[in-house]
N, C-alpha and C positions, 0 to 999 in steps of 0.2 A: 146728193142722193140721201133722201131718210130713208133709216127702218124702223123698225115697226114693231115694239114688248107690249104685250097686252096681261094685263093682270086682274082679278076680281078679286075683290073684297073679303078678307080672311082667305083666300087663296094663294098661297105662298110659292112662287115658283121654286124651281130644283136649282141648287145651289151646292157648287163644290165644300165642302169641312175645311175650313181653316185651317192650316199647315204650321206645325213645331218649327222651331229656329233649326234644328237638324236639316229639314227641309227645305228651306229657305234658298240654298243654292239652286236646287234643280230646278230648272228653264220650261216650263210646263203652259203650255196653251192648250182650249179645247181645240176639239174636233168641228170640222164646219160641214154638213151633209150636205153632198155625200161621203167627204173625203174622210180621211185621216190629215192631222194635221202632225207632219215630223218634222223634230228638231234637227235639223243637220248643219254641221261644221266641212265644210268642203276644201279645205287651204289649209296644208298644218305640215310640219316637218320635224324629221328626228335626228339624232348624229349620222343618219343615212345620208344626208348631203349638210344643211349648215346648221341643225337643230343643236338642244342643246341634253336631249335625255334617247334613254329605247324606246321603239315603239312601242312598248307594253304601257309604257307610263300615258303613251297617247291615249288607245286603249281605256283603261282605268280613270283618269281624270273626265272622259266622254260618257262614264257611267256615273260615276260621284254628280257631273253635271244633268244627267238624266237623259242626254243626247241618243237622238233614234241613230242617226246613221253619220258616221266620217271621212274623210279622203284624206288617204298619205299622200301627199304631192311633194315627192324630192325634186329636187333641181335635179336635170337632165344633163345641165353644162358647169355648175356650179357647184364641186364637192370639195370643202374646205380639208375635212378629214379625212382624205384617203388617203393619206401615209401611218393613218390610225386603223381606219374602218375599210378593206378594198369594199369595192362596190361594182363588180362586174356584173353582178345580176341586177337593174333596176328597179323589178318585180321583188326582193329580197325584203325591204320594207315594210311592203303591205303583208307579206305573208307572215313575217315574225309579227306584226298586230293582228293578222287572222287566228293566227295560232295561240295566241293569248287570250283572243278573246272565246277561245273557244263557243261553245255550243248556246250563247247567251244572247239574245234578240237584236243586239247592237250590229248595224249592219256597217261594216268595215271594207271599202270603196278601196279599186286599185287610181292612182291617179299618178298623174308627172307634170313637174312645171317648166315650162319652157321657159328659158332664161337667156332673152337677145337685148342686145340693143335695138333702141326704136329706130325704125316704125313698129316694129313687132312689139317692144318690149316683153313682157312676160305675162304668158297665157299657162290657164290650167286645163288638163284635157282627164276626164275624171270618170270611169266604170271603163279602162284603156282593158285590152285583153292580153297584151304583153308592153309594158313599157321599154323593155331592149328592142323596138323595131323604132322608137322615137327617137334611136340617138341618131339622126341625122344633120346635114351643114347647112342643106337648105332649109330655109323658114318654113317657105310655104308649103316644102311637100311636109315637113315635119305635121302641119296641122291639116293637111289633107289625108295623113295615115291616119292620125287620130281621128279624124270622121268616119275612113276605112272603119275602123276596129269599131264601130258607134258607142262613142264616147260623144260626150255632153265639154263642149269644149266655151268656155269665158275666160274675160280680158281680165287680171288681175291690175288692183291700184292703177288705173288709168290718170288718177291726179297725185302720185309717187314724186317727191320734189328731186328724187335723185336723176330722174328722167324727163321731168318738166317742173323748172326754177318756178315758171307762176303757178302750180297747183291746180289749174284748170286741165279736168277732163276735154282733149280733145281729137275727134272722129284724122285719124293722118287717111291718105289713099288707100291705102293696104286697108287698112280696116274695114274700110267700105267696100271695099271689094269681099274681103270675107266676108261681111254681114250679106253684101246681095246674093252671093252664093251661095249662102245657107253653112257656113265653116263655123260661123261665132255664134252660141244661142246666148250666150251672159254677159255680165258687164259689175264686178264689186260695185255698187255704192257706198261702202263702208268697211275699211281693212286697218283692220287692228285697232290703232287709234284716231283713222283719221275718214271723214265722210267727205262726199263730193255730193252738190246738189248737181254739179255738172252731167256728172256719169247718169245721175238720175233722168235726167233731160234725154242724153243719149238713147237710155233703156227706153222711155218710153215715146218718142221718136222712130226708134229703127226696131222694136218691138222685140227688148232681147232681156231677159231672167233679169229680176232685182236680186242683185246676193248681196250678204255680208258674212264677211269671214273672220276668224282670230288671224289666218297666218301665224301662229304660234311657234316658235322657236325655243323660247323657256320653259318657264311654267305656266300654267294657266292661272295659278291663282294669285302669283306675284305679279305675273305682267296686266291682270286685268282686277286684282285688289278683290278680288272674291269675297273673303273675310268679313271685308267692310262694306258689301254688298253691291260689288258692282258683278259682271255677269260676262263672258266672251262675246263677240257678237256671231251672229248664226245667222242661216238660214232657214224661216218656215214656210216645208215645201206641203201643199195639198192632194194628197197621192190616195188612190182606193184603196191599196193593199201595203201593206209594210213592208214591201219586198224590194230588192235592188233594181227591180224590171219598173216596176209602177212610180217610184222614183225617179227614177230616170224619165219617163214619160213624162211627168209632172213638170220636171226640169223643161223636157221640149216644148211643151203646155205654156212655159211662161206663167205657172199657176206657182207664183213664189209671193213671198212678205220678208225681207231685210230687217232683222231685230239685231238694235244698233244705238249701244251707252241708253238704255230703256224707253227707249223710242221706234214706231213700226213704222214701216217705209213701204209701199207697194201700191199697184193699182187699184183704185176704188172699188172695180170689181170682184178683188181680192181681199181687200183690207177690210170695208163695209161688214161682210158675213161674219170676220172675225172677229172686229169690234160687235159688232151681235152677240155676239156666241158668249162675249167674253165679260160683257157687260148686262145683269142683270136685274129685275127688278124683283126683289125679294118681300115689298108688303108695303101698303097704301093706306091707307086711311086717314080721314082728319081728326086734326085734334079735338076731345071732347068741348060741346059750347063753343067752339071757333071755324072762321074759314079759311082756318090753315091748316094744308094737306103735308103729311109726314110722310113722307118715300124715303126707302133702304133701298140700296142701289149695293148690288154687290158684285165683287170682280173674283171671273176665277179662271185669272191665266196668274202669270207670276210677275209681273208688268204694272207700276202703277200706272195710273190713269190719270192726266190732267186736265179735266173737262171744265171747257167754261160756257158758262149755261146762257143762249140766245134763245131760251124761249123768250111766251111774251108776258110770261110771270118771273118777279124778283123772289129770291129767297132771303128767310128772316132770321137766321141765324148763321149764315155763310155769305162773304164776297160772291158774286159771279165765277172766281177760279176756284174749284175747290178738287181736291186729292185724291181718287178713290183709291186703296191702299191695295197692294196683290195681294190675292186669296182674303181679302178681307171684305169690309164694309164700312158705308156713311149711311149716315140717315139726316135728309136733307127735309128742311119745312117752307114750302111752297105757298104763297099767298097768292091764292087762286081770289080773291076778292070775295067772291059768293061761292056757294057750294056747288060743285058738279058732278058729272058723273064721267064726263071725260075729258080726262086734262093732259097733254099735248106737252110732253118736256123736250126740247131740242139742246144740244151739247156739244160747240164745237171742241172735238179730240185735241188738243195743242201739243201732244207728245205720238203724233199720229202724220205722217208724210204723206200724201196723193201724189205733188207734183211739186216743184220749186214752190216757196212761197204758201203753197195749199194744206189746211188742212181741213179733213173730214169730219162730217156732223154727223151724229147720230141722235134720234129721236129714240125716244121713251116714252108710247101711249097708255098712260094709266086709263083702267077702265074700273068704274065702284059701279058695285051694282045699288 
């Protein structure tokens, strides 16, 4: 699937300002219409069951990152510290990170992780309305209350090697049962450090939410090298309104994109718009006396780009792979052979996921008047 940037001559499309090193951290994609496009972090934990800080620090590190909205998800059956920290109320979490976060746009999710051995392994169930009705012995009813309460319930690390030695995502009985039922709408393709193309397959297979998560237990900026510019992986959900309710929808929508070690993961019908959106053409023209065409291509999510160019024109000063930088710009020279007035650039994305294997093109229709 192409799309489709159309540009005339001295006519400069709209283009985000380039961003100081202060900025650099925050995780920033556009918007794709009609949506809003939010950063969410959905899997993250504090000294409320095996973290390593308070929830305020959750909190605060998910604004330094720029993140729209988070989920405390404690273990439900796994609390290392409670001869430190009681924990009778499981709700207690979320509310000392609501109450931190006070009155500030960051939208702060109650959630809880179930913590079984497989078949079940470990599920998050996330906007829960009280997490003390979760503590139950059976599995299934445990994630059939969570559906009660309509919470947005997925399969965390499905290729976890603590729970499966080969690393492969794989569908056990239980799981297909909840997915036919409608109990499961997600599936990680990416937690923490580690990605399954497997899970991927699953997702788009049995038609259930691409996530990726930190699962954060430390810091975020140690365990994910921030500093030196690497990034937590996230969630970007496509929601109308910035709100907990529209979010959630969005979740049920399966209207997600997995942003994962600076590479996007999601359905074409999802990815496509936001590679659009994200990827622009900032000014055209050929060089004076020559039939070589100069394109500025500029990016304004926070994400490089590694496109490698299949049009059916070579470029004269770049390889076929070349970089576009986040919040920045290239400017690429295009040997269109004779002069045009409409020149056709195609790009396949190679930090860009569809499916196993796949990645997505994007066109770039230059038009000179």
């Amino acid at each position: 699937m192409l799309t489709r940037l159309s540009i005339f001559f001295f006519l400069l499309a709209s283009v985000t300002p380039r961003i100081g090193a202060a900025q650099q951290r925050v995780i920033q994609f556009p918007d794709v219409a009609p949506y809003h496009t939010l950063v969410a972090d959905l899997h993250m934990h504090t000294v409320f069951s095996d973290g390593s800080v308070w929830p305020n620090i959750r909190v605060e590190e998910a604004h330094k990152d720029g993140l729209d909205a988070i989920a405390i998800t404690e273990h439900l059956e796994y609390l290392p510290h409670r001869q430190d920290i009681p924990f009778p109320d499981r709700n207690r979490a979320h509310e000392v990170a609501q109450i931190s976060n006070g009155q500030r746009p960051l939208l702060v999710i109650n959630g809880s992780e179930v913590t079984r051995p497989m078949p079940l392994g470990h599920i998050n169930a996330v906007f829960v309305k009280d997490a003390n009705a979760l503590v139950q012995s059976d599995s299934v009813a445990v994630i059939g209350e969570a559906n009660r309460q309509g919470a947005f319930v997925f399969w965390n690390h499905p290729h976890w090697l603590s729970q499966n030695s080969t690393g492969l995502a794989e569908l056990t009985p239980l799981h297909r049962t909840l997915i036919e039922e409608g109990l499961l709408h997600g599936i990680e393709v990416g937690n923490e450090g580690t990605y399954s193309d497997e899970a991927l397959a699953i997702a788009l297979e049995h038609n259930l939410a691409i996530l990726a998560t930190s699962d954060i237990h430390g810091l975020v900026d140690w365990t994910f090298e921030v500093p030196g510019g690497g990034h937590r992986p996230v969630t970007l959900v496509f929601a109308l309104d910035r709100t907990q309710e529209a979010l959630k929808k969005a979740l049920l929508a399966r209207r997600t994109v997995a942003y994962f070690k600076h590479t996007l993961i999601g359905r074409e019908a999802d990815l496509i718009p936001l590679l659009s959106a994200s990827v622009q053409v900032e000014e055209a023209r050929y060089v004076f006396g020559t039939q070589v065409l100069s394109v500025t291509l500029a990016n304004r999510s926070s994400t490089p780009f590694v496109l490698r160019n299949v049009s059916e024109f070579t470029l004269h000063e770049h390889p076929n792979v070349v970089t576009l930088p986040p919040h920045g710009a290239i400017t690429l020279r295009v040997k269109t052979g004779t002069r045009l007035k409409r020149i056709p650039l195609v790009f396949e994305v190679l930090n860009a996921i569809t499916a196993p294997g796949t990645h997505p093109t994007l066109a770039a229709e230059v038009q000179l008047e």
